[in-house]
C-alpha positions as CSV (number, residue, x, y, z in Angstrom):
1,X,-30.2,127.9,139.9
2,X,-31.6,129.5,142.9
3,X,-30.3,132.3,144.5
4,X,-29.6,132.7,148.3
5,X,-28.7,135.7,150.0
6,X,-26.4,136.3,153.5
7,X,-25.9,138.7,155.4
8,X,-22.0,139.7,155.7
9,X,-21.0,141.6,159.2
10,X,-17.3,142.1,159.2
11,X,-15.7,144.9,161.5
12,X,-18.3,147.8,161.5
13,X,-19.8,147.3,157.4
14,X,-22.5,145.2,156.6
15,X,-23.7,144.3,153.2
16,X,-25.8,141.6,151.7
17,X,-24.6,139.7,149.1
18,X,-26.5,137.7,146.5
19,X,-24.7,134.4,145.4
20,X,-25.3,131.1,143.0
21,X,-24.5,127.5,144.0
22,X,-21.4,126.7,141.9
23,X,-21.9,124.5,139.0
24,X,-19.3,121.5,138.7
25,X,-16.2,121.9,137.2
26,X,-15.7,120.4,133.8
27,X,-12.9,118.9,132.3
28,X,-11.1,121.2,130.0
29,X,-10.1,124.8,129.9
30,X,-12.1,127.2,128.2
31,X,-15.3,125.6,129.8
32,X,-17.9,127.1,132.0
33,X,-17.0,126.2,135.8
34,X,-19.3,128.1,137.9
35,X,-21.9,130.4,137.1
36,X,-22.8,132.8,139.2
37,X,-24.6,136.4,139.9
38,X,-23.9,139.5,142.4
39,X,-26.4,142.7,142.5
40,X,-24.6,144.3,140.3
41,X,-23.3,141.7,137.5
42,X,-24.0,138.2,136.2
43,X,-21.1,136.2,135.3
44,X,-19.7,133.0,134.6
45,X,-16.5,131.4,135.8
46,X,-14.0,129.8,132.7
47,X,-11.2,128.1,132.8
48,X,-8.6,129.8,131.1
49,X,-5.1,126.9,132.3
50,X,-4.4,124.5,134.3
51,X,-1.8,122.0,136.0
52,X,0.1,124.8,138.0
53,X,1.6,124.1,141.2
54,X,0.9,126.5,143.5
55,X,0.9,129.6,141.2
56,X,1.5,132.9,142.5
57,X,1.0,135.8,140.6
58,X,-0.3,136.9,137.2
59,X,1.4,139.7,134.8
60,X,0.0,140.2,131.3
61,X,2.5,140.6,128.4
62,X,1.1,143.3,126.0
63,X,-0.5,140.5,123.3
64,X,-2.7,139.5,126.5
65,X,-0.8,136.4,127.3
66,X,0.5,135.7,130.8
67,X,3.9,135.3,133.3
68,X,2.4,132.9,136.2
69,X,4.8,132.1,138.8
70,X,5.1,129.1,140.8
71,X,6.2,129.0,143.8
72,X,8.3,125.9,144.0
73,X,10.7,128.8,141.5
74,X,9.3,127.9,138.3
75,X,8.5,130.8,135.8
76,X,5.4,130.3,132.8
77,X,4.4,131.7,129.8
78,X,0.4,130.8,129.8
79,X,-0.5,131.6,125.9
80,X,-3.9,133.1,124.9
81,X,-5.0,129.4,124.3
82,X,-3.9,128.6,127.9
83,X,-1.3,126.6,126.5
84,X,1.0,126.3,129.9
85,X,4.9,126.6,128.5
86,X,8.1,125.0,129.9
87,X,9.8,126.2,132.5
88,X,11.0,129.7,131.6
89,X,15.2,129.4,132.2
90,X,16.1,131.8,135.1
91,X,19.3,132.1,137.8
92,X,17.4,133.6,140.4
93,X,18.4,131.2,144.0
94,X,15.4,130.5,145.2
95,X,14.5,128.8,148.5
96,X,11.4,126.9,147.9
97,X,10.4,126.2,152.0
98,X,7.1,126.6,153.7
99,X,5.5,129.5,152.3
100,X,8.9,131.5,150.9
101,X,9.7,130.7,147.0
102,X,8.9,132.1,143.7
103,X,6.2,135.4,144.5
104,X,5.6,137.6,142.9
105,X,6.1,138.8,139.0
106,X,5.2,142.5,137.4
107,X,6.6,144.2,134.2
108,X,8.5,147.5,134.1
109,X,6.3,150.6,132.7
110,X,8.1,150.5,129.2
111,X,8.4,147.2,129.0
112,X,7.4,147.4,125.3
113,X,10.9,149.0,125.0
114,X,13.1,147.2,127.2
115,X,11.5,143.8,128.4
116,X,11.9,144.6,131.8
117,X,10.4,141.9,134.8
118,X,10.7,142.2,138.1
119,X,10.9,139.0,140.4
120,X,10.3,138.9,144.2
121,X,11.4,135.5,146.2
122,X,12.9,133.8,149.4
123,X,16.4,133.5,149.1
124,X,19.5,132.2,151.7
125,X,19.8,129.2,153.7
126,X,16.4,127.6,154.4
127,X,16.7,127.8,158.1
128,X,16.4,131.5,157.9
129,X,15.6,132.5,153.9
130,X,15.0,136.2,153.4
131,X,13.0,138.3,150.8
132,X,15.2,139.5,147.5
133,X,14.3,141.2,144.6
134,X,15.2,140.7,141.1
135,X,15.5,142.7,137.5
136,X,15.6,141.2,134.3
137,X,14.8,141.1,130.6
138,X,12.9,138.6,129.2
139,X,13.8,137.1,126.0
140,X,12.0,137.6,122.6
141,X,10.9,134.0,122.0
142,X,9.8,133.8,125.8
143,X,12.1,130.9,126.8
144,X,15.0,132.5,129.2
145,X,15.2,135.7,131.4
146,X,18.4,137.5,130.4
147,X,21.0,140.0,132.2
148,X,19.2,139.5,135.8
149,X,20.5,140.9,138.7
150,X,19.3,141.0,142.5
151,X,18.7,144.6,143.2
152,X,17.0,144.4,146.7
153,X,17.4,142.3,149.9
154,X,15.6,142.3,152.7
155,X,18.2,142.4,156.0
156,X,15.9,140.2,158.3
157,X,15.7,136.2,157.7
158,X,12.4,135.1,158.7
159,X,13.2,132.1,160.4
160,X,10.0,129.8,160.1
161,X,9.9,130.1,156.5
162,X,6.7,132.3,156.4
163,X,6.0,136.2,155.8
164,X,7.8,137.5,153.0
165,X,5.5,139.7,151.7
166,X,6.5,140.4,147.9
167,X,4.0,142.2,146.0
168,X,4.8,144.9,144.3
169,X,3.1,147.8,142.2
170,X,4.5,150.3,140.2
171,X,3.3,154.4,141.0
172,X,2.6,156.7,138.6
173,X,5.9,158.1,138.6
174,X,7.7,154.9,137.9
175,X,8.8,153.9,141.8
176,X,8.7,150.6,142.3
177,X,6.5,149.2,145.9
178,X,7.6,145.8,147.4
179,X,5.7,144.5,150.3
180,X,7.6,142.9,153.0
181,X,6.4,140.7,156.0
182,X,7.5,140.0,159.8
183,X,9.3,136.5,159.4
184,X,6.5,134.7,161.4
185,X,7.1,136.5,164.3
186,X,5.8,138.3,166.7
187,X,8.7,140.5,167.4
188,X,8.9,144.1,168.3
189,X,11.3,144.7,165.3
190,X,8.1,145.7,163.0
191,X,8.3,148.9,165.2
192,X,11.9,149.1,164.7
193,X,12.7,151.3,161.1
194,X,16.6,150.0,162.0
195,X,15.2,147.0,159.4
196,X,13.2,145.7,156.9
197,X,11.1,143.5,159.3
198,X,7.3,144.3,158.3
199,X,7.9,147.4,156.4
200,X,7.1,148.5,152.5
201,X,9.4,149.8,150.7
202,X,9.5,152.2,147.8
203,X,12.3,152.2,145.4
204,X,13.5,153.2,141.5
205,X,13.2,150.5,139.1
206,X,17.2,149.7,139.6
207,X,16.4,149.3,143.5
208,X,17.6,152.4,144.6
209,X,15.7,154.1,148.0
210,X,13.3,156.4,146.0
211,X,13.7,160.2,146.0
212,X,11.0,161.5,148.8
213,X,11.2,158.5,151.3
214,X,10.4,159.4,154.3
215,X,13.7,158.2,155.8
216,X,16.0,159.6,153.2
217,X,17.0,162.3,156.1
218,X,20.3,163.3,157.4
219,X,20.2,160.8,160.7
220,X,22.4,162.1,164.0
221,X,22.1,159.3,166.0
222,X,22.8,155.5,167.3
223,X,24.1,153.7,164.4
224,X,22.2,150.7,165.2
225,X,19.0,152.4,164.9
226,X,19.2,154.5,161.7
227,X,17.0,153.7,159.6
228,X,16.7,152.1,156.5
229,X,16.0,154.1,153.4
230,X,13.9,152.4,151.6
231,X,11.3,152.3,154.1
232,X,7.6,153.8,152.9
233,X,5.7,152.7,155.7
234,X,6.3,150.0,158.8
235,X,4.1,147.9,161.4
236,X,2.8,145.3,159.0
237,X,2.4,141.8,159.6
238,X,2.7,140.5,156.1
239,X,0.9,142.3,153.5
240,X,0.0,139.9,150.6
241,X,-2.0,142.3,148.2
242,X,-0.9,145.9,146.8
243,X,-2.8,148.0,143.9
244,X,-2.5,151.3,143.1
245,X,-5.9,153.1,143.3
246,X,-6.7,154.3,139.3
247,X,-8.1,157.6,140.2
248,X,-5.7,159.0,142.4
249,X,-2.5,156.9,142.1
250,X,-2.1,156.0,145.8
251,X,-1.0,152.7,147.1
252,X,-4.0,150.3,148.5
253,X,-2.4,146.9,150.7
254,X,-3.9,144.5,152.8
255,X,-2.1,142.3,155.2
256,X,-2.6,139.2,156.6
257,X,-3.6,139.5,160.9
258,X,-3.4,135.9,163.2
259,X,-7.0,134.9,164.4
260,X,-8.5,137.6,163.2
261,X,-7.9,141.2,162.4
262,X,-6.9,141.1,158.2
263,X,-6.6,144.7,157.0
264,X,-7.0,147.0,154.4
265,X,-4.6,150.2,154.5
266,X,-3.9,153.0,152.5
267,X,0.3,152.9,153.6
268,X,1.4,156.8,154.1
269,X,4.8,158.0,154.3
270,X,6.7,157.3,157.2
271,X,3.2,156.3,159.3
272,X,3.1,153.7,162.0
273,X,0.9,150.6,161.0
274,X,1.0,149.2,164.5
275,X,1.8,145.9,164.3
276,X,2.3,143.6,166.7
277,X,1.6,146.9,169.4
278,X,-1.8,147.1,168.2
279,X,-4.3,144.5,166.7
280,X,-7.4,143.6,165.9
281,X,-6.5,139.6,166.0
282,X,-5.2,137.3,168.8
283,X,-2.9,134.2,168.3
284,X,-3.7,131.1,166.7
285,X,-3.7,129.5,170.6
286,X,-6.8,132.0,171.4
287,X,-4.1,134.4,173.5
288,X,-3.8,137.9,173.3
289,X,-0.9,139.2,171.2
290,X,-1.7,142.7,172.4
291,X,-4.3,144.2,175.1
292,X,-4.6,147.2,172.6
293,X,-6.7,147.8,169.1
294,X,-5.7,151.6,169.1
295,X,-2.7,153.4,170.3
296,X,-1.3,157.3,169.6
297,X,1.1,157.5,166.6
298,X,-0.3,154.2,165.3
299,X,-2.7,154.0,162.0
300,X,-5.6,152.7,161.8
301,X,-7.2,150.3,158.9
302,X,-9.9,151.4,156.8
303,X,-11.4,147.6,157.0
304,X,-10.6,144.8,159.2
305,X,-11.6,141.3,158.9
306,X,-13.2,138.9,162.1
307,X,-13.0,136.2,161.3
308,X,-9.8,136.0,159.2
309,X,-9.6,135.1,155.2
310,X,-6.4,135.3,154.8
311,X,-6.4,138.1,152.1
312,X,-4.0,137.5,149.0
313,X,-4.2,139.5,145.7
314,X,-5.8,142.5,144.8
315,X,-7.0,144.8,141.9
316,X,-8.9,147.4,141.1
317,X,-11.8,146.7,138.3
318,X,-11.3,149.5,135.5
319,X,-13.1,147.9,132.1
320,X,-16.4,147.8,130.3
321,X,-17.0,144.2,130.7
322,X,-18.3,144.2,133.8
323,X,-19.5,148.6,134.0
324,X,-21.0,148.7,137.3
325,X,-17.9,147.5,138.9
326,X,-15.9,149.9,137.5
327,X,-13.6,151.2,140.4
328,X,-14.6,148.3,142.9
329,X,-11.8,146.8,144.5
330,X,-11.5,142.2,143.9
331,X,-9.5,140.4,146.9
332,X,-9.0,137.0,147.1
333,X,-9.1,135.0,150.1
334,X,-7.4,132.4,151.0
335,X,-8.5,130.6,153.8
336,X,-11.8,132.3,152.9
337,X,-12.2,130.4,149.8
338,X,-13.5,133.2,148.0
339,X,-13.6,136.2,146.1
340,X,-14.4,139.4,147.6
341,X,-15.9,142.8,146.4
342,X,-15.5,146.3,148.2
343,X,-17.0,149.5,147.3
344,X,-15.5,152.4,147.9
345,X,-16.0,155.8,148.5
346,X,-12.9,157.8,148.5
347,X,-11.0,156.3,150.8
348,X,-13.4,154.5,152.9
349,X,-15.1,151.3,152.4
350,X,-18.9,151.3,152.5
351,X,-19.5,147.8,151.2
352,X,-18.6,144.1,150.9
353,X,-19.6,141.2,148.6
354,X,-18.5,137.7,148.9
355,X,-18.1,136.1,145.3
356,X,-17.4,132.3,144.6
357,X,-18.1,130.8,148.0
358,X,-19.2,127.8,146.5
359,X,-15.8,127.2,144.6
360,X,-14.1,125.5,147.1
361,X,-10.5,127.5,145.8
362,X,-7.9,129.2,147.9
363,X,-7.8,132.2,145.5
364,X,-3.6,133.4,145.9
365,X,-4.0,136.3,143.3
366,X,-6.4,138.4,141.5
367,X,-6.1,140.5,138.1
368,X,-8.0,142.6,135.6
369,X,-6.9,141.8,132.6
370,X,-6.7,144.1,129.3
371,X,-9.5,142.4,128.1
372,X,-11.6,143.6,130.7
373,X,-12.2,140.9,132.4
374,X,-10.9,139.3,135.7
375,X,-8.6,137.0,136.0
376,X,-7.6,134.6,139.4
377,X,-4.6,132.3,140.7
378,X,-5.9,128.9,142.7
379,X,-3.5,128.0,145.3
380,X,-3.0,124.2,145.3
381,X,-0.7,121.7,143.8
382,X,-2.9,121.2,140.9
383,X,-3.4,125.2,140.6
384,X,-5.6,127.2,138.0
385,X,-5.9,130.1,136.3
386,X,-9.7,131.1,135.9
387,X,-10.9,134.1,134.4
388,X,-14.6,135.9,135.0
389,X,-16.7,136.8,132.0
390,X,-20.7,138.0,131.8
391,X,-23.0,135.9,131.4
């Protein structure tokens, strides 16, 4: 293969990348799909399973196996073979419509000991479903999901069936992240800590408000506009990726803008993420949403996106598979098509790389697995799970 090179100019970063024309895909998992190389790394795309419709979101069980969610509500076990399993047996109500259904799954910190998941969805009537949260313990032999119980819902519907959010990360300390979106709209109530609408939240693994939230204050005031105690941070759109930096422990998101203006943020306490009163996007129709990029009191992101990918899934590389990208931070695009790698120097970015153009996939989530290698989520009704490997 021969490799071409392109220049990348998005927001005020440039950086050249160095890709490979994809090879075909073949017909069974465990075979080579795409080989490709970057400046730092030569690799080869396998696939590990396929046949999933829409999946979601990856969590590795301790033996290196996988939960993959489906969005349509269907839980998997993926095996180490990439054997896909029956539907794992759940309760959770799950509205299936648009882009709300089955999101996102992660594993409690001690799951070893209690067999802890955590499950974030669209629930209610479909007209106006909402985000929920759910705890439960997953059975030995892998077939049900046991003594589940909803321990978060968000108090805003979102209407047309887009925007819930629902990543989630677990701290250092065992507090539990779940990202949250604007319902599709373009209402004021992101600036409005009185709800839920575009916030994150930060809670304890039973879905409590976690000690040290910003809004956990005595509040003398209107009750309509006290504010909600889970709250972390507020003005987002609807943030689809969420990692916690391995160095210093601090939550890393990115968010999804219209036509334009994805972010990257490093969400702090009680801060003002400006959404929709500031952006770097305009609607879908070409018209301004705001006349404003910058305001006082608002945040600003440490990367923005023009044109749009429509960012979904996000890890930080820490392995010895791939050394030189130790500490890098993987995105995957959706609209993009592609995989993308940032370099980062404290907490700036100071580098892209587009990975996989040639794919032709809608990447919905990105892993590194305990292997050491990197594992990805296709979103399409025929989905797969593909993992990167060194050539």
């Amino acid at each position: 293969m021969t490799a071409r090179r392109a220049a990348v100019s998005l927001c005020a970063h440039a950086f050249a990348a160095c890709l490979l024309t994809a090879a075909p895909a073949l017909s069974a998992p465990g075979d080579v799909v795409a080989s490709e190389e970057s400046f730092e790394a030569d690799f080869n795309v396998v696939e590990v399973a396929r046949g999933l419709e829409h999946p979601w979101s990856i969590a590795f069980l301790p033996d290196g196996s996988m939960l993959v969610t489906e969005r349509p509500g269907r839980l998997r076990h993926v095996a180490l073979d990439g054997t896909v399993s029956a539907p794992i047996a759940h309760d959770l109500a799950v509205t299936a419509v648009n882009q709300g259904g089955l999101l996102e799954v992660a594993l409690h910190p001690e799951f070893e000991e209690n067999r802890l998941i955590y499950l974030s969805y669209a629930s209610g009537p479909r007209d106006a479903p909402h985000t929920a949260l759910d705890r439960a313990r997953l059975s030995d032999d892998l077939s049900r999901l046991e003594d589940g119980r909803t321990i978060f819902v968000a108090n805003h519907r979102a209407a047309r069936g887009r925007h819930f959010g629902g990543r989630l990360a677990f701290d250092p300390e065992g507090l539990l992240f779940l990202t949250l979106g604007d319902g599709g709209d373009y209402s004021e109530d992101a600036q409005n800590t009185a709800n839920h609408i575009g916030t994150i939240v930060r809670l304890t693994d039973d879905g409590a408000p976690a000690p040290g939230n910003p809004f956990n204050t005595i509040y003398d005031g209107p009750s309509e506009l006290e504010p909600e105690t889970e709250i972390w941070s507020y003005g987002h759109r609807n943030v689809q990726g969420a990692a916690i930096h391995p160095e210093t422990g601090v939550l890393w998101t990115h968010e999804h803008g219209a036509r334009g203006g994805d972010e990257i943020n490093i969400p702090q306490a009680g801060r003002n993420y400006g959404w929709p009163a500031i952006t770097y996007g305009v609607n879908y129709n070409g018209r301004p949403i705001s006349e404003h990029a910058r305001a006082e009191g608002m945040e600003q992101p440490i990367w923005y996106w023009e044109p749009s990918i429509a960012p979904s899934g996000m890890t930080f590389y820490q392995g010895t598979a791939f050394p030189d990208w130790n500490g890098d931070l993987f995105i995957g695009a959706l609209a993009g098509m592609q995989l993308q790698r940032f370099e980062a120097d404290g907490d700036r970015v100071i580098g892209m790389e587009p990975l996989l153009t040639d794919l032709g996939e809608r990447i919905r989530d990105v892993r590194t697995g305990p292997d050491g290698y990197i594992y990805l989520a296709t979103d399409s009704p025929e989905g797969r799970i593909l993992r990167l490997e060194p050539r």
